[in-house]
N, C-alpha and C positions, 0 to 999 in steps of 0.2 A: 538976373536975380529972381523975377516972377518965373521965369521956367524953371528954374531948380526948384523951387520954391511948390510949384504944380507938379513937377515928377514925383516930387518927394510927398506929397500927398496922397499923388495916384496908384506911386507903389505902396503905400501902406494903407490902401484900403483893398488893393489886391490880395496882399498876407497876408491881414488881417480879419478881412471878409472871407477868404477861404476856409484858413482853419475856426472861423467861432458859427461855421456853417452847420452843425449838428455834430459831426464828429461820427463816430459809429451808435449813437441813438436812433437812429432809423431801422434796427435791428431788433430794435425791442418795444415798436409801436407797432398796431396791427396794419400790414399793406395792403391796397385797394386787390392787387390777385389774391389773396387769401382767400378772398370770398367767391372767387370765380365759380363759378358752376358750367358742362361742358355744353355746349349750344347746339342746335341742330347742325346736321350733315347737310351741306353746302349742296345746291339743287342746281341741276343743269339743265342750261333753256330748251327749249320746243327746241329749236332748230339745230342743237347739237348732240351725241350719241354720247350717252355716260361710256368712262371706261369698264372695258372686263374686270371682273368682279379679282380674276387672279393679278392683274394689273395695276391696281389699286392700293395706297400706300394707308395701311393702317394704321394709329396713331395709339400708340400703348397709352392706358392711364398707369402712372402710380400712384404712391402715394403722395398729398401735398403736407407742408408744415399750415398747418389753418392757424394757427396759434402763433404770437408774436415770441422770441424768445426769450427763456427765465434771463433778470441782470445776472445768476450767479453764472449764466453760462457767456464764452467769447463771444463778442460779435464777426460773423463770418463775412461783412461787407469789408472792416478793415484786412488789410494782410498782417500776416503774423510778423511779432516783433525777432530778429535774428542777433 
């Protein structure tokens, strides 16, 4: 009877604990990368020869979202509803 008793606890703090975890509100606070800024180009020691310059994998900037999103707009963490 105590193990039915502790399953049925433990699943319902499973369910329960998952979905009242924020939901898609995490969408619309501002996130720690928003504020990233890009850091220096990674330096290579004495004893090893950088790669050629054509060799080399460049790392495109675009543009980032710095801004958390408006509520009137979807949140794009949840998937759409079908």
């Amino acid at each position: 009877m105590m193990g039915r008793v502790f399953l049925l606890v433990i699943a319902s703090l499973l369910i329960f604990g998952c979905s009242s975890s924020g939901g898609s509100t995490k969408c619309y606070k501002k996130q720690e990368y928003q504020g990233a800024k890009p850091g220096p180009r990674v330096r290579v020691p004495n004893d090893m020869q950088p790669l050629p310059r054509e060799e080399r994998l460049d790392v495109p900037y675009g543009e980032t979202q710095t801004e958390p999103f408006p509520k009137s707009e979807p949140c794009l963490v949840d998937p759409p509803v079908y």
